[in-house]
C-alpha positions as CSV (number, residue, x, y, z in Angstrom):
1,X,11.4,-63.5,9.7
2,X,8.9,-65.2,8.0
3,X,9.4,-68.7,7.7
4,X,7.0,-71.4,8.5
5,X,7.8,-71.8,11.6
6,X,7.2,-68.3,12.8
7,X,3.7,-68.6,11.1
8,X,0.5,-69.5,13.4
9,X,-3.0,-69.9,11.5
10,X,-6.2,-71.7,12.9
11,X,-6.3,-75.3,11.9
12,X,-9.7,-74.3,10.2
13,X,-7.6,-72.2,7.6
14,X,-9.6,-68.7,8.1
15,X,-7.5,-66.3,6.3
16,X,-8.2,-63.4,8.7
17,X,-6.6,-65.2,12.1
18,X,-2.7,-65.5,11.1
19,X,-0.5,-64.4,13.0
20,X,3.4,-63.7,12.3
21,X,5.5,-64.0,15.5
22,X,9.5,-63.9,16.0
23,X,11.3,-61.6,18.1
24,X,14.7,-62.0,19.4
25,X,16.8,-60.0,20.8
26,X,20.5,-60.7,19.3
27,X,23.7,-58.7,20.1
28,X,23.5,-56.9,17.3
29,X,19.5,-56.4,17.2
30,X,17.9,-53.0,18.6
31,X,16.8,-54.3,22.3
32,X,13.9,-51.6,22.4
33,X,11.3,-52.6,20.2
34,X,11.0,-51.1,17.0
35,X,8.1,-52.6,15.4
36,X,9.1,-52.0,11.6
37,X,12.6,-54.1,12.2
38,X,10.5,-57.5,11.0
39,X,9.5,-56.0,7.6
40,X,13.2,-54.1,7.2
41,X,14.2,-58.0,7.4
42,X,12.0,-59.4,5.0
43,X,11.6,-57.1,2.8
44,X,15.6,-55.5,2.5
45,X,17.3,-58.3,2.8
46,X,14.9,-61.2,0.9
47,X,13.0,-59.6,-1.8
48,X,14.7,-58.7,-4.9
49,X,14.8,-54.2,-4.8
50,X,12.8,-53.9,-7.9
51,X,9.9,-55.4,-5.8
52,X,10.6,-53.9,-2.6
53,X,10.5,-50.1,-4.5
54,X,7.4,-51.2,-5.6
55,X,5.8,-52.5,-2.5
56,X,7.8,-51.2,0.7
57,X,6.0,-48.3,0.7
58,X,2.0,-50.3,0.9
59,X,3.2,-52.5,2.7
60,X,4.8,-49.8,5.5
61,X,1.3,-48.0,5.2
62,X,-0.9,-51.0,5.5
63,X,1.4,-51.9,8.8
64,X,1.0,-47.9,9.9
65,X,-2.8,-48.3,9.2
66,X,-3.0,-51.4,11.2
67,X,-1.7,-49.5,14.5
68,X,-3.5,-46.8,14.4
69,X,-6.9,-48.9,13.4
70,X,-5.8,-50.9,16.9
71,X,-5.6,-47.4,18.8
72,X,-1.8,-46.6,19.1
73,X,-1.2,-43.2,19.5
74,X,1.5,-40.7,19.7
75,X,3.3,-42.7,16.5
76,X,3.6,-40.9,13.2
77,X,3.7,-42.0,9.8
78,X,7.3,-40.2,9.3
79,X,8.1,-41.8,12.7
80,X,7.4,-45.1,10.9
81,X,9.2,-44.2,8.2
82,X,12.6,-43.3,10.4
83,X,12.1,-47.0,12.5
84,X,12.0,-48.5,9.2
85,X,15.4,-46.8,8.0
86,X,17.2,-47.2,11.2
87,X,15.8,-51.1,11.6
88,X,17.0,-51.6,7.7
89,X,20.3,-50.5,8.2
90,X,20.9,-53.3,10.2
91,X,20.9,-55.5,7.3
92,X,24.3,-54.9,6.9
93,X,24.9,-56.2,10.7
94,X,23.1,-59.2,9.1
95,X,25.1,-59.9,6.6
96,X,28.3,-59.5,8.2
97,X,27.2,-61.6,10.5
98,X,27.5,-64.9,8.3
99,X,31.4,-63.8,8.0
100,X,32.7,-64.0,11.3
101,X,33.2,-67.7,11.3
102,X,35.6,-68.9,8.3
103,X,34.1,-72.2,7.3
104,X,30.4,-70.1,6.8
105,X,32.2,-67.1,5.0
106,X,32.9,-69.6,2.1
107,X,29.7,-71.7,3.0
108,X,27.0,-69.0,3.4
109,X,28.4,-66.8,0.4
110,X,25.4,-67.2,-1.6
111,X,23.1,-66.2,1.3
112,X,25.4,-63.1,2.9
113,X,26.3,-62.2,-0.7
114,X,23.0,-61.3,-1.7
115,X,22.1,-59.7,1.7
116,X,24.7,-57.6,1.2
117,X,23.8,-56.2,-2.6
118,X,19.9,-55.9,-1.1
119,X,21.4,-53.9,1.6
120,X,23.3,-51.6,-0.3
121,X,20.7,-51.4,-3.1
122,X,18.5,-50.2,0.7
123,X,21.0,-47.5,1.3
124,X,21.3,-46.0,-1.7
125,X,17.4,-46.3,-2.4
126,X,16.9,-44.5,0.8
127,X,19.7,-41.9,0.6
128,X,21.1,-42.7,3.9
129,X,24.5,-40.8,3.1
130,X,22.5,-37.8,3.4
131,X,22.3,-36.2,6.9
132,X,18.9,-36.3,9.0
């Protein structure tokens, strides 16, 4: 969830010490950590597909990179791969989400609209009719 206030930076402005922060753990939401469910969010359900197919992928390997630069081990690249999937499907939780109340089912429709087409666009992208 990238928004500014989920964004920490240094008040000297030193590109190399921000920091994205936001974890909640909502009804819906996987309660164990999965670490790709923050880029599922932003990049499934906010960015247009064309761009995500053309940057998911860099920016999934540049966050698998980043782990295994900071020592985790025991985590594999197609383990990445699968949290990613599994965290994106939740989109459509998401999205159905801004329906359960009437007045923001008419009021949200431009938001949970969209979601909903990025989502779908997500599943059939990814294939995720086919069995594991």
């Amino acid at each position: 969830d990238v928004n500014p206030g989920n964004i920490l930076s240094p008040k000297d402005g030193q590109p190399n010490s921000i920091y994205f922060i936001d974890r909640q753990p909502f009804s819906w939401s996987l309660q164990s950590w999965v670490g790709p469910s923050d880029l599922s969010y932003m990049m499934v359900l906010w960015w247009e597909p064309e761009l995500r197919r053309v940057l998911e992928l860099d920016v999934l390997r540049a966050y698998y990179d980043a782990l295994v630069e900071f020592g985790v081990t025991d985590y594999t690249w197609d383990m990445t791969l699968s949290d990613y999937k599994l965290s994106a499907l939740q989109c459509f939780y998401i999205a159905a989400s801004w329906c359960t109340e009437p007045d923001k089912r008419t009021k949200m429709r431009w938001l949970w609209i969209s979601q909903l087409e990025r989502a779908c666009a997500f599943y059939s992208d990814w294939r995720c009719h086919e069995p594991l």
